[in-house]
N, C-alpha and C positions, 0 to 999 in steps of 0.2 A: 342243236340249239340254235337260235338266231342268234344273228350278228349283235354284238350290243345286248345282249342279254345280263344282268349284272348276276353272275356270280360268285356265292361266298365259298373260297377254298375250304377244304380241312386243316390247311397247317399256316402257320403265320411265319412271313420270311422275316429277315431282319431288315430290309429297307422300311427308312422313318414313315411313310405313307402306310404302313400297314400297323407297326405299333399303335399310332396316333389311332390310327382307325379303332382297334382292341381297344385301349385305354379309353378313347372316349363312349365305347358302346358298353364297355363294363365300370365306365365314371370312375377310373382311376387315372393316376398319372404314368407317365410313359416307362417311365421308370421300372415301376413295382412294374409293368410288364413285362421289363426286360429281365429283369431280376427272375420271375416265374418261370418264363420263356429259359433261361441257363435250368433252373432243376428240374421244370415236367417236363421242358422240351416242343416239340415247335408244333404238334397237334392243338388244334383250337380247342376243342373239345376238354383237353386235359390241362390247357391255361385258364378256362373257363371255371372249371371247376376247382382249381387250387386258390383261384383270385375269391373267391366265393365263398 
């Protein structure tokens, strides 16, 4: 891949820049991500679909 190419992980960490991120591209608050993120766990995929 190129330098600077933006890509999107599979799993979400717990640093506030990546919640915020989550939360705002699934128009929640940061919160109910974290909350998600503790029972399916740190796959996007699987926060995706439980927030949904």
């Amino acid at each position: 891949m190129a330098r600077g190419t933006r890509v999107e992980r599979n799993s979400v960490s717990n640093q506030d820049h990546e919640i915020k991120y989550e939360a705002n591209k699934l128009d929640v608050k940061p919160d109910k991500i974290r909350d998600v993120k503790s029972s399916a766990g740190n796959q996007r995929k699987d926060i995706e679909k439980k927030v949904k």
